[in-house]
C-alpha positions as CSV (number, residue, x, y, z in Angstrom):
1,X,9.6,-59.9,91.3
2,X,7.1,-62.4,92.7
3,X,6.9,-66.1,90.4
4,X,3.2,-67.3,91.1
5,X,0.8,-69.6,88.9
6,X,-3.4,-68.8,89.1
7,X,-6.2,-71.5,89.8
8,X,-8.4,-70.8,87.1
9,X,-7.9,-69.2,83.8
10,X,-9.2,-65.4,83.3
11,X,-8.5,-62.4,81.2
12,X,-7.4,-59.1,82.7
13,X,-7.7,-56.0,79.9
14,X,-5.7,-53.1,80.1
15,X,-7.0,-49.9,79.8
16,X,-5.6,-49.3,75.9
17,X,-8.0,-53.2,75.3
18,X,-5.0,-55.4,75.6
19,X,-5.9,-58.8,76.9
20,X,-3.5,-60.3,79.5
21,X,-4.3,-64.3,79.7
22,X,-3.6,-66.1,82.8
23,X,-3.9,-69.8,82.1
24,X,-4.5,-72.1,85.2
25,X,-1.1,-74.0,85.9
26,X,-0.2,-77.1,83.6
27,X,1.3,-80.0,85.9
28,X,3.3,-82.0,86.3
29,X,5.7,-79.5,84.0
30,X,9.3,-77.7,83.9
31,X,9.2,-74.7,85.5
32,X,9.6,-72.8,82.3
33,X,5.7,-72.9,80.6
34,X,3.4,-70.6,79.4
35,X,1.3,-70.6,82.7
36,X,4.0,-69.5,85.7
37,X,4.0,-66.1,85.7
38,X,6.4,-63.5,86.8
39,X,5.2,-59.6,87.6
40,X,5.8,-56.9,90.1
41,X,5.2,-57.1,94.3
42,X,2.3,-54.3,93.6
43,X,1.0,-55.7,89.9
44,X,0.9,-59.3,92.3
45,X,-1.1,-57.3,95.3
46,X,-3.5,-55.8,92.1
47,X,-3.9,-59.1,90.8
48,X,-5.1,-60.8,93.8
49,X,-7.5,-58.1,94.9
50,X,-9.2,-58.5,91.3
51,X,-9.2,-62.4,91.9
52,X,-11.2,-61.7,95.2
53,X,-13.5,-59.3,93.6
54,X,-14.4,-61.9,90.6
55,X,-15.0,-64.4,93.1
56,X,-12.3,-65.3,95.7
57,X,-13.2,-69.2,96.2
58,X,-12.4,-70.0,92.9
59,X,-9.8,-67.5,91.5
60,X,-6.3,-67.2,93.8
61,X,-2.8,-67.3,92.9
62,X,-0.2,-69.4,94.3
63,X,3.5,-68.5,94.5
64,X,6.6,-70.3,93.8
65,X,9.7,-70.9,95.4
66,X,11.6,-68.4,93.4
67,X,14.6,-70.2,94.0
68,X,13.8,-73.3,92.1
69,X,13.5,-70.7,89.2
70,X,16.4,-69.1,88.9
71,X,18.1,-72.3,88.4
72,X,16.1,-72.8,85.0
73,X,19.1,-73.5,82.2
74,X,17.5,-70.8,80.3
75,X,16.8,-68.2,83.3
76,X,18.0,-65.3,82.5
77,X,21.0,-63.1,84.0
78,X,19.9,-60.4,86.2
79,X,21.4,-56.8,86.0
80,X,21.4,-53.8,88.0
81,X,20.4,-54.0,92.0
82,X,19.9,-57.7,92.6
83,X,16.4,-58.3,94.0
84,X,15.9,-61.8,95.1
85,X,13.5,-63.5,97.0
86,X,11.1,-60.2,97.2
87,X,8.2,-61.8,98.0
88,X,9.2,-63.2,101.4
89,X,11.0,-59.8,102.0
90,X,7.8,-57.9,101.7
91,X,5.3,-60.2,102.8
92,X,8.0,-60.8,106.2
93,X,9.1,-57.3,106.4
94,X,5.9,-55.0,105.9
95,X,6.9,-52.7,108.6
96,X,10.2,-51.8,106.8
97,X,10.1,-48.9,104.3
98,X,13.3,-49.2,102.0
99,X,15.4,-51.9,101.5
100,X,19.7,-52.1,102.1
101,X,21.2,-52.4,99.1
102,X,24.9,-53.1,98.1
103,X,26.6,-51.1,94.6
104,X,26.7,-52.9,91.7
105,X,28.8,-52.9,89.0
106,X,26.8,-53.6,85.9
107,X,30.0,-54.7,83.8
108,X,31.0,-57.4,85.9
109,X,27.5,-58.4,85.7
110,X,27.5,-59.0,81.9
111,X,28.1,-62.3,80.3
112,X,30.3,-62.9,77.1
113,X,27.2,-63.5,75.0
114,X,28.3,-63.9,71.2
115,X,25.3,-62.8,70.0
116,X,24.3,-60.1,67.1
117,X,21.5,-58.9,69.1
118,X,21.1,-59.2,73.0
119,X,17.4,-59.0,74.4
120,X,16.6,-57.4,77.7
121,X,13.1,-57.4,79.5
122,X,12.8,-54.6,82.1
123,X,10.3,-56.1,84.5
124,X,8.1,-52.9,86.0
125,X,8.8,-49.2,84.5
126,X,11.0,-46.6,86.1
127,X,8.0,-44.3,87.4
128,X,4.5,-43.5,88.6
129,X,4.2,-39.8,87.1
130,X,4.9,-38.0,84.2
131,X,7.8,-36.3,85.3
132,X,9.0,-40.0,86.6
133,X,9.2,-41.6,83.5
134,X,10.6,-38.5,81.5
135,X,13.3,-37.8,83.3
136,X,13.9,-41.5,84.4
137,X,14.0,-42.6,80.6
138,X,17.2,-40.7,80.3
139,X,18.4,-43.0,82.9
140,X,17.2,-45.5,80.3
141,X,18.8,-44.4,77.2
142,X,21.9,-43.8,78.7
143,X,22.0,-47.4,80.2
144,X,21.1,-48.4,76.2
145,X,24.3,-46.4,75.0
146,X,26.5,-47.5,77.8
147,X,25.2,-51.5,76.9
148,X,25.6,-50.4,72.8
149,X,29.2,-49.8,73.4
150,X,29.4,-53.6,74.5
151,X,27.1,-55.5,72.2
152,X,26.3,-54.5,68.8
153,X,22.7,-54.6,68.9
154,X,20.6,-54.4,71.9
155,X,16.1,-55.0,71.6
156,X,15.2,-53.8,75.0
157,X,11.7,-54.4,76.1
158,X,9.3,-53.3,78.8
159,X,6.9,-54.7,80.5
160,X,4.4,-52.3,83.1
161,X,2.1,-52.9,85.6
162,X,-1.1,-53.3,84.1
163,X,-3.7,-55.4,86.3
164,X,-5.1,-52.2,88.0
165,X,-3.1,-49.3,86.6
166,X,-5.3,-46.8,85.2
167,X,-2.2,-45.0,83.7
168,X,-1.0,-47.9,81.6
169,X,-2.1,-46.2,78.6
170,X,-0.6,-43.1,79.3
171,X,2.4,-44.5,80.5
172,X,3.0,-46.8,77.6
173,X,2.5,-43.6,75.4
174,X,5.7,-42.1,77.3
175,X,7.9,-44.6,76.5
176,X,6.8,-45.0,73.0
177,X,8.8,-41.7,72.9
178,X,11.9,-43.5,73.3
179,X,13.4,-44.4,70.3
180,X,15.7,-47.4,72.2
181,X,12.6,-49.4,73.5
182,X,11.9,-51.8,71.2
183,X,8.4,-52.9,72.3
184,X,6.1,-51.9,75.5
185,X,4.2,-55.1,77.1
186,X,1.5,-55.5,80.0
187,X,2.7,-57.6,83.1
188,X,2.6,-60.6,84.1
189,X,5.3,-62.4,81.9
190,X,5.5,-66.1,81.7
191,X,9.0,-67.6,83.0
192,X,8.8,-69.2,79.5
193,X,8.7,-65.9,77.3
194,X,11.2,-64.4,80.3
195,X,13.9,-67.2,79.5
196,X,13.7,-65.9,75.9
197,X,15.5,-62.7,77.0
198,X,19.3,-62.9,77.6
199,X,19.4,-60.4,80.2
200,X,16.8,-58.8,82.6
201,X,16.0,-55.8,85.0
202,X,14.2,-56.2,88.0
203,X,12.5,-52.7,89.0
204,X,9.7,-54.4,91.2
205,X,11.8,-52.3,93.7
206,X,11.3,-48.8,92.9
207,X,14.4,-45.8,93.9
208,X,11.9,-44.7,96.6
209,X,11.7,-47.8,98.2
210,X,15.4,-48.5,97.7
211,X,15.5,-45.0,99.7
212,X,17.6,-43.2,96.3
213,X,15.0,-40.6,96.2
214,X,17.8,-38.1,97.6
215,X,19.3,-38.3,94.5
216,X,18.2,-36.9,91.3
217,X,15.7,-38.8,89.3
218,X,18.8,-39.6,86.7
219,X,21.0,-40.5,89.1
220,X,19.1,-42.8,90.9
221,X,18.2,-44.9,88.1
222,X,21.6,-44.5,86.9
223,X,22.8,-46.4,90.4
224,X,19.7,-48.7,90.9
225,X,21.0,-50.3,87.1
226,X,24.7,-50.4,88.3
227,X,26.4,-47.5,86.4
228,X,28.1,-44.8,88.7
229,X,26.8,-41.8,87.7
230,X,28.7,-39.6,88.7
231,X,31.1,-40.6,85.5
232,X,28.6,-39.8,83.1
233,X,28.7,-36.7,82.1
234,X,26.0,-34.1,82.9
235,X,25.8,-33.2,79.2
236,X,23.9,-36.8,78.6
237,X,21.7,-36.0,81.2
238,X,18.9,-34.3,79.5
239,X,15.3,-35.4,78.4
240,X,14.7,-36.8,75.0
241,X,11.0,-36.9,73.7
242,X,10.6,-37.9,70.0
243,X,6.6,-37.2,69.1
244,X,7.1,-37.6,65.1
245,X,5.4,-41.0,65.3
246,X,2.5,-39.2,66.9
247,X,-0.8,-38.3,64.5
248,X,-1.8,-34.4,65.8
249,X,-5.7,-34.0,65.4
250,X,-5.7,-31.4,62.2
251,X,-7.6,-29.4,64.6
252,X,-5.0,-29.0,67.4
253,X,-2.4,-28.2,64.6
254,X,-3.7,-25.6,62.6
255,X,-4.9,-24.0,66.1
256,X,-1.4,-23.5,66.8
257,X,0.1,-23.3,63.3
258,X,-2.6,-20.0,63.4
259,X,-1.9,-19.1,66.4
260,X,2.2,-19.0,66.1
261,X,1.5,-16.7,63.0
262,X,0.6,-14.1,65.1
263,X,3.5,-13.7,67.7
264,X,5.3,-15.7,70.0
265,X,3.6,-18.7,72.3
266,X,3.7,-18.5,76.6
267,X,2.2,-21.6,78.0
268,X,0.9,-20.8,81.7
269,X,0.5,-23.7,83.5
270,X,0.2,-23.3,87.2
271,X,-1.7,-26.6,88.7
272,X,-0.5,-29.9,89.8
273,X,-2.4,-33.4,90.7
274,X,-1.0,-32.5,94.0
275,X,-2.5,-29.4,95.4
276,X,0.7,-28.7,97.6
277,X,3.2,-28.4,94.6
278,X,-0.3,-26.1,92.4
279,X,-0.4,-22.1,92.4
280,X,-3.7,-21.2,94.4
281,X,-6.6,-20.5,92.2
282,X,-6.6,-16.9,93.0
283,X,-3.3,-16.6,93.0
284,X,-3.2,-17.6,89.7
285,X,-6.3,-15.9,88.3
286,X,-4.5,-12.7,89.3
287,X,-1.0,-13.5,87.7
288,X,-2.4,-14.5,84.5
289,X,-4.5,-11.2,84.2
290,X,-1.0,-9.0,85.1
291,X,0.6,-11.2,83.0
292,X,-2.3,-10.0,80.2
293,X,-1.9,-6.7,80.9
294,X,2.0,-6.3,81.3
295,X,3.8,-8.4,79.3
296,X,2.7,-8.0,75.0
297,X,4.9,-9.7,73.6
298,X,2.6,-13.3,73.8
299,X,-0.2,-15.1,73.2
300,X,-0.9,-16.9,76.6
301,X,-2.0,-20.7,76.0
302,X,-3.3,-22.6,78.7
303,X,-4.5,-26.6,78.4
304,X,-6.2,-26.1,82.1
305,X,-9.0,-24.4,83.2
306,X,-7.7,-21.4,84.9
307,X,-11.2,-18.9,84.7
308,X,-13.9,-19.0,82.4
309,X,-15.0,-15.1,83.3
310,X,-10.8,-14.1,81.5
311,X,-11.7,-13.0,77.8
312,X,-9.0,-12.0,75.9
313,X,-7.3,-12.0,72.5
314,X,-4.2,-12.9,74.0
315,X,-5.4,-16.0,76.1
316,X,-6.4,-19.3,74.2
317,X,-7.6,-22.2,76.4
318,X,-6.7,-25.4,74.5
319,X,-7.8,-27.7,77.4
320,X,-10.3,-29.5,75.1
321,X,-8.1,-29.8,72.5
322,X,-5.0,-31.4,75.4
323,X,-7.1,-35.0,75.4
324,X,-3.8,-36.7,76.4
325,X,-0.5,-36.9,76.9
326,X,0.9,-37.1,73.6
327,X,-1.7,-33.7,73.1
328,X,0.3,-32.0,75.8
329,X,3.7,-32.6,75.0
330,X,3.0,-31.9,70.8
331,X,1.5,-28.2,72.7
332,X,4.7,-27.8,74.7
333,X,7.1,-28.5,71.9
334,X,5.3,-25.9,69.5
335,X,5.8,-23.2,72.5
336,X,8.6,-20.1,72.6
337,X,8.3,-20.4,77.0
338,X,7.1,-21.9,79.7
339,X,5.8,-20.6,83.2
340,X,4.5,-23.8,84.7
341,X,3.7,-24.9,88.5
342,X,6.2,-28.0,89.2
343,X,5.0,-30.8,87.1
344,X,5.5,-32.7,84.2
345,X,5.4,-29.9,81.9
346,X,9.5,-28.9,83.1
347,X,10.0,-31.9,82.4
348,X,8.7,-32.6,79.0
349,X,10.1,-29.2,78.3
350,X,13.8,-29.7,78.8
351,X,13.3,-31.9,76.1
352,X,12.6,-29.3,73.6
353,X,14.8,-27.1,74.9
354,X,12.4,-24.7,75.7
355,X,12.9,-21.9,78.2
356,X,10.6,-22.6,81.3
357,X,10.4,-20.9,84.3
358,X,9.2,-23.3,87.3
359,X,7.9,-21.8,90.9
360,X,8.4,-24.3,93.1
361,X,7.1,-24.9,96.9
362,X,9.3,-27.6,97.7
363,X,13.2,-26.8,99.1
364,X,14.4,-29.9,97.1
365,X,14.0,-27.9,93.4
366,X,17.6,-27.4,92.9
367,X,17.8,-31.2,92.9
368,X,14.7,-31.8,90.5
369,X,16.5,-29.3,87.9
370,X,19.9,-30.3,88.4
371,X,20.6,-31.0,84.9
372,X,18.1,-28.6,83.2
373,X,20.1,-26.2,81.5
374,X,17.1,-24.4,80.0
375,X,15.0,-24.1,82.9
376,X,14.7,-21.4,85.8
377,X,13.3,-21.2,89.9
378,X,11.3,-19.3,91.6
379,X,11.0,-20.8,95.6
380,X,7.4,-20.0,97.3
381,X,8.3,-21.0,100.7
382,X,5.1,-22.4,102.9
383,X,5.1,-20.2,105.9
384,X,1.4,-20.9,107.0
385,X,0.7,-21.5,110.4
386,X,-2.1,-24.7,111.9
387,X,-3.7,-23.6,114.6
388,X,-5.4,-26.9,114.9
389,X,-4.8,-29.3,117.6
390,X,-6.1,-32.1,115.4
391,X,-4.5,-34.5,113.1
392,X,-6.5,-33.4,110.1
393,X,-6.3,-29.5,108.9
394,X,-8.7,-27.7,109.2
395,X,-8.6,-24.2,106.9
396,X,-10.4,-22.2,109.0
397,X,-7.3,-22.3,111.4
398,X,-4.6,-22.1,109.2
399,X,-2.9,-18.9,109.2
400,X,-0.5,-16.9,106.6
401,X,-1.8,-19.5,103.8
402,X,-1.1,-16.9,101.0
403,X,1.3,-14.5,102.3
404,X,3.9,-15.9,100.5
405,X,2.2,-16.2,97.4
406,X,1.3,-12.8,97.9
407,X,4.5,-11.5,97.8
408,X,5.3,-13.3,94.3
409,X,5.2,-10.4,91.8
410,X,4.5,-11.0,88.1
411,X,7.5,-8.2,87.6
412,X,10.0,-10.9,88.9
413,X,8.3,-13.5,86.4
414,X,8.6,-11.3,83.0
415,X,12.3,-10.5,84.2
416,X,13.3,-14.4,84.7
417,X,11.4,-14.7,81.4
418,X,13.3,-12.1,79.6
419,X,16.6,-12.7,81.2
420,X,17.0,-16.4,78.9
């Protein structure tokens, strides 16, 4: 966490119209006030490139020794990985890209509070993507039952990056899924509203900078917040998603309400944000028409644009109707299977206990659906060739591109389908 204080007061607004105040620093004043703020290293890095940007004479932040902090009365204990000092580490240490860390025991880090309800703040969430946060909030709710066997009532808060994250609405959507968080907030926190909290989390830090990404997404978190997870059992390790807070456009329900009345529902979803995890375009133009063709027993949904030129009773494109992510996970829920790309839809999926197929292009797969019990592989291996003597690609010169693809067979996909 960096502890800083601004020069001038200004208003940073979220992208869901919340309004984070930074007041310029009352003095002389204890260290625990309304105007020192606490956030993340990159929420800090995004605030300061806003302050140049407004006008960078006037509007800079200043950072405190975190030390003298720490030693507030009120200060907070801090669980999990310890990360102290960050700033210096970064600013100091740029060149390094993870961080050695120690295991913790989060047991022996808890105090004999005798308290009927113990408040935590998690500073920072516990992912970038979709498929982050869903499987890493099982991390989260496992850490709330571990901590509900110790105090009897637990309000657990947390607060996301929010002075340039373009996701913060989507994000905090995800973890208003979670029916253990008691309230989602936008970053910075003042030291006086974090020495409210009896307890707090630190997750400036991410797993991939703490170099955990080997691990599973729920095992990682698991260890970055000091529970050994290899005693909890693989039975609590699965995705919870509860949508029955969420409002469904009458539009988007009845669609599907009609649409379930006349067989069973196949969601093909075969792109990713990153083109190296998507199905080619062709590749899946053409399994989606086989998939017409061969397999009658569904109406194929999509919520992506796979080709305008495919009409057919049996294909509905709801990606008009998919306007965000509470959209897509209410589609996925009301679906019979899944053949998806790898992205967040696995994810969300395991959740309902759907049956998904995934084709993967990565070899790390296995890991990703360690604990997925309703979800299947198929492993496209890369085997194109650069012929480039340049850094950057150039396609003309890449070779075998599609042979692997080429060789997937929609046969192999209705069999995996079939065979749940």
């Amino acid at each position: 966490m960096i502890f800083f204080r601004v020069t001038q007061n200004i208003n940073i607004k979220t992208t869901d119209g919340t309004l984070v105040n930074y007041l310029k620093f009352k003095g002389p004043s204890d260290l625990e006030n309304s105007t020192m703020y606490i956030t993340t290293y990159d929420d800090f890095v995004d605030l300061k490139k806003i302050f140049e940007k407004v006008d960078k004479e006037r509007y800079f932040t200043k950072v405190f020794v975190e030390d003298k902090v720490r030693v507030l009365e009120n200060f907070p204990t801090e669980l999990g990985i310890l990360n102290p000092n960050e700033y210096d580490y970064r600013e100091d240490s740029k060149e390094k890209t993870f961080l050695d860390i120690k295991k913790v025991d989060i047991y022996k880090q808890l105090k004999n509070i005798k308290k009927d309800e113990v408040s935590i703040a998690l500073i920072g969430g516990v992912g970038l993507s979709i498929s982050e946060i869903v499987s890493s909030c099982t991390a989260l709710r496992i850490l709330y039952k571990k901590l509900k066997e110790i105090h009897k009532n637990i309000k657990f808060d947390i607060y996301l990056n929010a002075s340039n994250n373009s996701f913060y609405s989507r994000d905090k959507q995800i973890y208003e899924t979670q029916d253990y968080i008691n309230n989602i907030f936008p970053l910075s926190i003042t030291s006086q509203k974090l020495c409210e909290y009896d307890y707090f989390i630190d997750n400036s830090l991410s797993i991939k900078f703490l170099e955990l990404n080997s691990l599973n997404y729920v095992d990682a978190w698991l260890f970055r917040f000091g529970i050994d997870y290899k005693k909890i059992s693989e039975n609590e390790k699965y995705n919870e998603l509860n949508i029955s807070n969420y409002k469904v456009a009458d539009t988007l329900k009845d669609k599907l309400t009609e649409l379930k009345s006349k067989g069973k529902l196949l969601l093909f979803h075969p792109y990713s944000a990153n083109v190296n995890k998507s199905i080619p375009q062709n590749i899946a133009i053409d399994i989606l028409k086989e998939l017409l063709l061969k397999d009658d027993d569904y109406v194929i949904i999509s919520t992506l644009l796979i080709d305008s030129k495919i009409k057919d009773d049996k294909f509905i494109d709801l990606s008009k109707e998919s306007k965000n992510v509470n959209d897509f996970i209410y589609i996925i829920s009301t679906m019979d299977k899944i053949i998806t790309a790898d992205t967040s839809t696995f994810h969300i999926s395991d959740a309902f206990m759907i049956p998904t197929l995934v084709i993967f292009t990565q070899s790390d797969y296995q890991n990703k659906i360690k604990y997925f019990k309703y979800t299947k592989a198929i492993f496209v291996e890369d085997k194109s060739k650069n012929l480039s003597q340049f850094v950057y690609e150039n396609d003309s010169l890449t070779i075998n591109k599609f042979e692997s693809w080429n060789k997937l067979k929609v046969n192999k996909i209705i069999k995996l389908l079939d065979s749940f």
